[in-house]
Phi, psi and omega in degrees: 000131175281136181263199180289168281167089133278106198283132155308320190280200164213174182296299177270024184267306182298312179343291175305329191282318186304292171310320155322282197279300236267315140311328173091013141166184176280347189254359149285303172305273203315333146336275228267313171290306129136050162246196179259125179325311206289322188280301177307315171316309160332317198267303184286333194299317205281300153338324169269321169332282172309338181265316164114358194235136184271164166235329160261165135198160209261117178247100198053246192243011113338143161226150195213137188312152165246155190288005162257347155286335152300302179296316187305334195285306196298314178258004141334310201273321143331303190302283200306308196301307188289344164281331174280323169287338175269319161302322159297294159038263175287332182294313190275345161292323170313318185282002185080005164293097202283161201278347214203090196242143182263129136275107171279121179241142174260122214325307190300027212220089192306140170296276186006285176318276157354309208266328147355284185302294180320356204250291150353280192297333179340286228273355159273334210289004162048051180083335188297139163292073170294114188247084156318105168259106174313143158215168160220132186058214188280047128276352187252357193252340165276026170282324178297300188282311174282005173058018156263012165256162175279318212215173167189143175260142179191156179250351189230098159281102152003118184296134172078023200221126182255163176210156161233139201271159183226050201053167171296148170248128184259115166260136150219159181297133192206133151229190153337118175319332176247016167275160188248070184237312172317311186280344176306135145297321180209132155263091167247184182003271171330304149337272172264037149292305182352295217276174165287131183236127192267121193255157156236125177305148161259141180313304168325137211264325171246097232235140192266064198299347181271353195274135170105159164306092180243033176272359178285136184282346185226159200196122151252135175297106189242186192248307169214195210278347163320329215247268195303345145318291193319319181312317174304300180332332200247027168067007201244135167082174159227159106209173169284135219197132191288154206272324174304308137063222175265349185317306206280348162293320184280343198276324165314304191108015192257294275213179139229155174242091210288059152342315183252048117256146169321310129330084217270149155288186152296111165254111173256128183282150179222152211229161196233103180253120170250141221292334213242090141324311200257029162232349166305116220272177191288321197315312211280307135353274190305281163302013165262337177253028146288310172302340191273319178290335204253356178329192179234351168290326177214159176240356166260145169305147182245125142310100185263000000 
């Protein structure tokens, strides 16, 4: 068995050395640090020993990086930055600051909004993981329901389930600039069973095949709505598509936005639910009420 790689140096022997130079000499570090110059001296000296490498040398009353205390340093810093985040860590797991937060998004739910928060929570988020899950339709409503997300964005709330809303999503109908739906004075029904009609699967383990306009005889299934843009571009198909979207393809003249049907869209309100409240750690808290600033509806933070 080999045995273990046990370091000559310590985490605070770089500290000091970090110190040193990043103050402009030891008796400035020792200062800034609240230890004795004589300790600090001590340290680096010990610190070069073991390695075998000098790193300082004193130029008049300076020490000044050696070009290997220069490479050395440089990754020093890396080392200690990354020991100060496993330290922080532990401290906020101690403190119930979870390692790990689930997000349930429901598809119809602009990134735009989303990567806000997230962008926000980035610099509080004290190491914690945020693991984002698309779901659709009653997938956002069992996300809710099996209680293994912290959190879940819905268009649909669950009977025993409260949400704070976090504004509307608009679907209206769109096809191909060359399709020929586009060119109709009027569409109803009937029409449009004719065409191909472009679906986003739902998520749901009991998936509600009859919810939404589903009469077009031919159907294709996609997983999100990226895929059924593209589709549209290409003159293939309808479907309904959140009007944000789909905006800047209709405003290029690639999209239409089928207006003169009889087939009316969607406004879904959509709401920010948490299946377990009294078991939501402060991480999780703390980005919920980023997604609530951050909203497409509102502008202030919610208590949760």
């Amino acid at each position: 068995m080999t045995p273990r790689y046990r370091a000559n140096s310590t985490v605070e022997q770089w500290r000091i050395l970090q110190a040193v130079v990043d103050f402009g000499g030891y008796a400035q570090a020792a200062s800034a640090l609240n230890k004795s110059q004589s300790s600090l001296n001590h340290a680096v000296a010990k610190l070069q020993t073991v390695l075998g490498v000098q790193l300082l040398e004193l130029q008049g009353r300076k020490a000044v990086l050696t070009q290997a205390g220069l490479v050395l340093l440089r990754r020093s810093r890396s080392l200690t930055a990354q020991i100060e985040q496993l330290e922080t860590l532990a401290s906020n797991l101690e403190q119930g600051w979870e390692p790990e937060i689930h997000l349930s998004r429901e598809i119809l739910y602009p990134t735009t909004a989303l990567y806000q928060a997230l962008t926000q929570f980035y610099p509080e988020s004290r190491g914690s993981r945020v693991v984002i899950t698309d779901n659709v339709l009653s997938g956002s409503s069992e996300a809710v329901n099996n209680r293994q997300f912290d959190l879940v964005i819905t268009g649909r709330i669950p009977a025993g389930h409260h949400g704070t809303p976090l504004g509307t999503v608009a679907l209206i109908l769109v096809c191909g600039a060359n399709h020929p739906l586009a060119a109709l004075e009027f569409i109803d029904e009937s029409r449009l069973a004719q065409e191909l009609q472009i679906v986003i699967r739902d998520t749901g383990s009991q998936a509600n095949k009859e919810l939404g306009w589903l009469k077009a005889e031919q159907r294709w299934t996609l997983s999100n709505f990226h895929e059924a843009l593209a589709i549209l571009k290409q003159n293939v198909g309808f479907c309904w598509v959140p009007e944000a979207m789909a905006a800047q393809a209709i405003n290029d003249g690639e999209l239409v936005h089928l207006r003169n049907s009889n087939v009316g869209g969607a406004v879904v309100p959509m709401s920010l639910v948490i299946p377990r409240p009294e078991q939501l750690g402060p991480a999780a808290n703390r980005f919920a009420e980023l997604i609530v600033a951050n909203c497409l509806g509102l502008s202030s933070p919610t208590n949760f």
